[in-house]
C-alpha positions in Angstrom: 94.0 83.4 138.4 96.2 84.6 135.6 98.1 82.1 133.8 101.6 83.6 134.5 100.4 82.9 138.6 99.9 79.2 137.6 102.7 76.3 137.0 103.0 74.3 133.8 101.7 71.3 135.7 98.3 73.3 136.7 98.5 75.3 133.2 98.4 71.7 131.8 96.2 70.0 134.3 98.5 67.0 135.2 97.9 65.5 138.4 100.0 62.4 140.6 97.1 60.7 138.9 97.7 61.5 135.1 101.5 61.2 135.7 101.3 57.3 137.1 98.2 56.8 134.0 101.0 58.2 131.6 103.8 55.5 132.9 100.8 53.1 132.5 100.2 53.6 129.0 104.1 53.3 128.1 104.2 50.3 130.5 107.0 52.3 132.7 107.0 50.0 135.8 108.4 51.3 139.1 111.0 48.0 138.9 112.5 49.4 136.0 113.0 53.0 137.2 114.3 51.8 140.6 117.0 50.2 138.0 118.2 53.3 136.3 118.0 54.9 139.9 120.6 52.3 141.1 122.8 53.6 138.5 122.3 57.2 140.0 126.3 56.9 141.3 127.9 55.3 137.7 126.2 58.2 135.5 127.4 61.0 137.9 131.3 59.9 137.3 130.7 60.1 134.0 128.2 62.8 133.0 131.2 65.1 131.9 131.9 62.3 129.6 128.3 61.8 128.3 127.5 65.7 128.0 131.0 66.7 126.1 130.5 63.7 123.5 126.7 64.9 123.3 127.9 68.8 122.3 130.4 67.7 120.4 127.6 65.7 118.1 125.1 68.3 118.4 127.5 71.2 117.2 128.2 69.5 114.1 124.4 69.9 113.0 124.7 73.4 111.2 121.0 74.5 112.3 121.4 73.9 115.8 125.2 75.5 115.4 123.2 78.3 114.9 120.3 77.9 117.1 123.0 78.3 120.3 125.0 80.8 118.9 128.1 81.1 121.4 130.2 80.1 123.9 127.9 81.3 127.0 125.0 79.9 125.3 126.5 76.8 125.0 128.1 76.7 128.4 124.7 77.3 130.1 123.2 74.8 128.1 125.8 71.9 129.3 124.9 72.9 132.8 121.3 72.1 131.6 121.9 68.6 129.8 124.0 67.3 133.5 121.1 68.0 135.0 118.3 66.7 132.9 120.7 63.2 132.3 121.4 63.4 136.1 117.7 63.2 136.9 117.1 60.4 134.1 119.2 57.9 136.8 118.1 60.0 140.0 114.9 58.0 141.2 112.7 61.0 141.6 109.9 60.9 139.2 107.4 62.9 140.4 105.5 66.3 139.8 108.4 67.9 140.0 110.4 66.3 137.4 107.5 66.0 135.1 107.3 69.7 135.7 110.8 70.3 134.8 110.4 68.1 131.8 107.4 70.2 130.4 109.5 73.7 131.2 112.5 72.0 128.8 109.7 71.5 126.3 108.7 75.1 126.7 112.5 76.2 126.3 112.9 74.8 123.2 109.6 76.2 121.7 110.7 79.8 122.5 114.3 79.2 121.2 112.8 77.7 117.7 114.1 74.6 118.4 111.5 72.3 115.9 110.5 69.0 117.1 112.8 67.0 114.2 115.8 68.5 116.0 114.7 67.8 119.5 113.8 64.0 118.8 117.1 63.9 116.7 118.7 65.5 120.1 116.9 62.7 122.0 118.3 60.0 119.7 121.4 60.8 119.6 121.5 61.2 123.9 120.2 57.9 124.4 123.1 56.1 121.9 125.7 58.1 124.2 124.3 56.6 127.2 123.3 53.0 125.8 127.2 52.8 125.2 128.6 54.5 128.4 125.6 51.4 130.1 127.2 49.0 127.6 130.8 49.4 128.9 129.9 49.2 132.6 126.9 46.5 132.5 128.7 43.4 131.3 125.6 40.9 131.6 123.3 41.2 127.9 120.1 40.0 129.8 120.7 43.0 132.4 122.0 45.5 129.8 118.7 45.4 127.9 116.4 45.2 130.9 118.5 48.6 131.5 117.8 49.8 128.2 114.6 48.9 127.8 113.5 51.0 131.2 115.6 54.4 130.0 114.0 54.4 126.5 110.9 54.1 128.0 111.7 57.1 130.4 112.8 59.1 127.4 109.6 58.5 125.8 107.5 59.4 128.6 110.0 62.7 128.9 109.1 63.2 125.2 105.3 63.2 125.4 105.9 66.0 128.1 107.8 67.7 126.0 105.0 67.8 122.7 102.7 68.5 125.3 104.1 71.4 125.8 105.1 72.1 122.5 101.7 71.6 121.3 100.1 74.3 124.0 102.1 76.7 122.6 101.2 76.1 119.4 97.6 76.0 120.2 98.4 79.8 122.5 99.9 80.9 119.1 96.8 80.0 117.1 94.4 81.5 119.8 96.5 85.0 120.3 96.5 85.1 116.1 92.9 83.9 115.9 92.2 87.4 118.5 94.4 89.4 116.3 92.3 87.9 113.3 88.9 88.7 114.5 90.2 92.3 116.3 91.2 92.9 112.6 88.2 91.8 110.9 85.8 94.0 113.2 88.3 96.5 112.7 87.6 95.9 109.1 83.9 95.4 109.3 84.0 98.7 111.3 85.9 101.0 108.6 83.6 99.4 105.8 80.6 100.3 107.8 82.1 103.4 108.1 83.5 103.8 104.6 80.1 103.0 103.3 77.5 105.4 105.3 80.5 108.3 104.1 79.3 106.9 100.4 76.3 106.8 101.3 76.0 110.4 102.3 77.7 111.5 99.6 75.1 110.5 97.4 72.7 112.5 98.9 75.2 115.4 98.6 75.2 117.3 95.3 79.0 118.0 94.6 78.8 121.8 93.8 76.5 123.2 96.3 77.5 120.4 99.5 73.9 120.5 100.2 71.3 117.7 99.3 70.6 116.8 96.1 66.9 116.3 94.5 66.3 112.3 95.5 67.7 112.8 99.0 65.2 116.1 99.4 62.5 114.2 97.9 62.9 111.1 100.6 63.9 113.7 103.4 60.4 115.7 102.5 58.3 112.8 103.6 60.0 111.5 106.5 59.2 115.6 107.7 56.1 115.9 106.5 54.8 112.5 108.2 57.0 113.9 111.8 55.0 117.1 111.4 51.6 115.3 110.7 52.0 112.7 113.8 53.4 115.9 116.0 50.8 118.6 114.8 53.4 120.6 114.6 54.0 123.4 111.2 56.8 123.0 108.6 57.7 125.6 105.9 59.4 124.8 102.9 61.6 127.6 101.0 61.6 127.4 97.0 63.6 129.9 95.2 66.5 130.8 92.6 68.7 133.1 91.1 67.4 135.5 88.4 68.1 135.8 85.2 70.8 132.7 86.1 71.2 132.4 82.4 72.5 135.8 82.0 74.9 135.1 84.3 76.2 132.0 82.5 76.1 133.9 79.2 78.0 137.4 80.6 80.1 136.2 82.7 80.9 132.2 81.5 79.8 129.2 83.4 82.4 129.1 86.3 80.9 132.4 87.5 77.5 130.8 87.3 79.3 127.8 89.6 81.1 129.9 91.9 77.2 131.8 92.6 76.1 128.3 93.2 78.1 127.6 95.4 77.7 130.8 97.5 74.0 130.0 97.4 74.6 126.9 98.7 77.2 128.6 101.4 74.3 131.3 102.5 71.4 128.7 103.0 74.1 126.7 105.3 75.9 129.4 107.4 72.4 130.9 108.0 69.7 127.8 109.5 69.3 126.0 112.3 71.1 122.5 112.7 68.0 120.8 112.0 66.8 122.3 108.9 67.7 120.6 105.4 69.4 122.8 102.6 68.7 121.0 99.3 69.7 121.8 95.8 66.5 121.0 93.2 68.0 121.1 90.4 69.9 123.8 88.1 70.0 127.2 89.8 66.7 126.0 91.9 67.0 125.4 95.9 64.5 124.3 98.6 64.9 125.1 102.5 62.8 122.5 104.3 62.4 123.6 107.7 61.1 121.5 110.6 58.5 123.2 113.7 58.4 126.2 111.7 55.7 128.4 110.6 56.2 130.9 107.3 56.9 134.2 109.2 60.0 132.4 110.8 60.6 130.9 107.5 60.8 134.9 105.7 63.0 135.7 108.4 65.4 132.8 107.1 64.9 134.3 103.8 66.1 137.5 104.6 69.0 136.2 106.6 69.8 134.1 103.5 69.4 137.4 101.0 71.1 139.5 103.6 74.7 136.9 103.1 74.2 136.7 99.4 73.9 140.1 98.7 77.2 140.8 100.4 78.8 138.7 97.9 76.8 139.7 94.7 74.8 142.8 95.2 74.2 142.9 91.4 72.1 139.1 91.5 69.0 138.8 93.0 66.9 135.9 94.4 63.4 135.0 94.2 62.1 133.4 97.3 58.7 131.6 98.0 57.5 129.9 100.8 54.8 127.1 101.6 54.0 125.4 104.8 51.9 122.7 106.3 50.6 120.9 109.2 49.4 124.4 110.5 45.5 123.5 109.5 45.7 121.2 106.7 48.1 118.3 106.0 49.1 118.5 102.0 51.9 116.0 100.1 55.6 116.8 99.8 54.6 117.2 95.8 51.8 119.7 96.4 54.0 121.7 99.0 56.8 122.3 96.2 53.8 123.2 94.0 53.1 126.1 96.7 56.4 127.2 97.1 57.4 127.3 93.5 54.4 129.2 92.5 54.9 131.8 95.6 58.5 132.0 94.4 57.4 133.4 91.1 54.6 135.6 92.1 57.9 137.2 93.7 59.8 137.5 90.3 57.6 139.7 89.2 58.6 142.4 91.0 62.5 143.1 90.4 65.1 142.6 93.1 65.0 140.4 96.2 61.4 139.5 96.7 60.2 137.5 99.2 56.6 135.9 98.8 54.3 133.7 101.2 
């Protein structure tokens, strides 16, 4: 059952039972609230009396000035204080009133009212009343029997009333402490985030956008062992740019970046999702290439030359390929021995050369 479904008395879980232990506990004896009830008649002629003096106190404390605001607001709220004096002296005190007590406690928590201010309100209620009593009650014994019984009353209305206070308060803490820990996995969740981005761009080398030397050398393994447990072939593509320092020298090193970086653009536009473009190092690339055999790897090559050449048909690459898991099983270290060595049996013949 949702809470709004429930009343404060069920929200709260006060029963007949806990409302006769709470009169217990303040020693509020049924004798003494039949007494105010008899009184039921007197403080009906004069609760205009009692609630004008009351405002007229109250409105002279600047905070709660402010706290009602106007003339409606204050009108509605005499309405309210007749009937909450009228059922001090009515005789009724059961779950309903107790229920209408813990509501006034929830009234004054929304409105801002803070619990100096409603005690102080309490206080100065009870001297308006304990002289209106003292004026009609002219026997002292009787008087204080009488006002003995109403400040018990107006302590067990007060214990409603922190009750309620108090479950707000706790609501508060428990809607903040959600908020809290919604914003901490929201935290935790952009961190996590935050830091596999860094994470990948450490493997990333910042010219080409393509993997850098460490991350190749740890992503070579992980392949090579897949391969080995699969039986299946993987080639690997080693290769470069000729005469790369020429480049640099004729044309000045941002030319030799910009070629790079188109290098690094052909070997991406042109593989499958699961292949791994990787910068070695300087003007030196690898293509490792997962369930594939060599002659598929040369048709990636010429793919690759095909793109480059349509941006720099005066540079060349050299382009030499090694694979393994066919028949034998050899070490990522060996395989880039393979490759680099195919890659310059290639450079010796000028132009794009291909060799496996």
């Amino acid at each position: 059952m949702r809470r709004t479904d429930k009343t404060l008395l069920e929200q709260m879980q006060i029963s007949d039972v806990e409302i006769l232990h709470r009169m217990e506990l303040l020693d509020l004896t049924r004798a003494e609230l039949d007494i105010l009830a008899d009184l039921k008649i007197f403080i009906g002629e004069n609760i205009d009396s009692i609630v004008d003096e009351f405002y007229d106190k109250q409105t002279e404390v600047d905070e709660i000035s402010r706290l009602i605001g106007d003339a409606d607001t204050l009108a509605r709220l005499r309405a309210a204080q007749r009937k909450y004096v009228t059922d001090l002296f009515s005789g009724n005190y059961d779950s309903e009133y107790v229920n209408n007590r813990l509501r006034i406690g929830l009234v004054h928590k929304r409105i801002g009212v803070e619990p100096k201010l409603y005690l102080s309100a309490i206080q100065t209620l009870k001297r308006i009343i304990s002289m209106v009593l003292s004026k009609h009650i002219g026997q002292h014994d009787q008087l204080m029997e009488t006002l003995r019984a109403l400040d018990k009353l107006l302590y067990f209305d007060i214990t409603l009333v922190f009750d309620t206070y108090i479950d707000s308060l706790v609501g508060q803490i428990e809607t903040e402490k959600g908020k809290t820990e919604l914003y901490a996995r929201s935290l935790e969740e952009k961190v996590a985030e935050r830091t596999h981005q860094l994470e990948e761009l450490t493997k990333l080398d910042p010219l080409t956008n393509v993997y850098n030397r460490r991350a190749m050398e740890e992503i070579l393994e992980r392949e090579i062992s897949i391969a080995k447990r699969r039986h299946t072939t993987m080639s690997l593509i080693y290769f470069d740019v000729d005469d790369f320092k020429a480049i640099n020298d004729q044309h000045g090193h941002l030319k030799g970046d910009e070629v790079l970086k188109a290098v690094g653009l052909c070997m991406s536009k042109n593989i499958r999702e699961v292949d791994i473009p990787c910068r070695y190092g300087g003007d030196e690339f690898c293509l490792l290439l997962p369930e594939c055999c060599s002659e598929k790897a040369r048709e990636v090559c010429e793919k690759i030359v095909d793109d480059f050449r349509s941006r720099y048909p005066g540079f060349f690459l050299s382009m030499g390929i090694a694979e393994t898991g066919s028949g034998e099983c050899i070490n990522g270290d060996e395989l880039i021995k393979r490759a680099d060595e195919k890659m310059y049996e290639a450079k010796k013949t000028s132009g794009f050369q291909i060799c496996y």
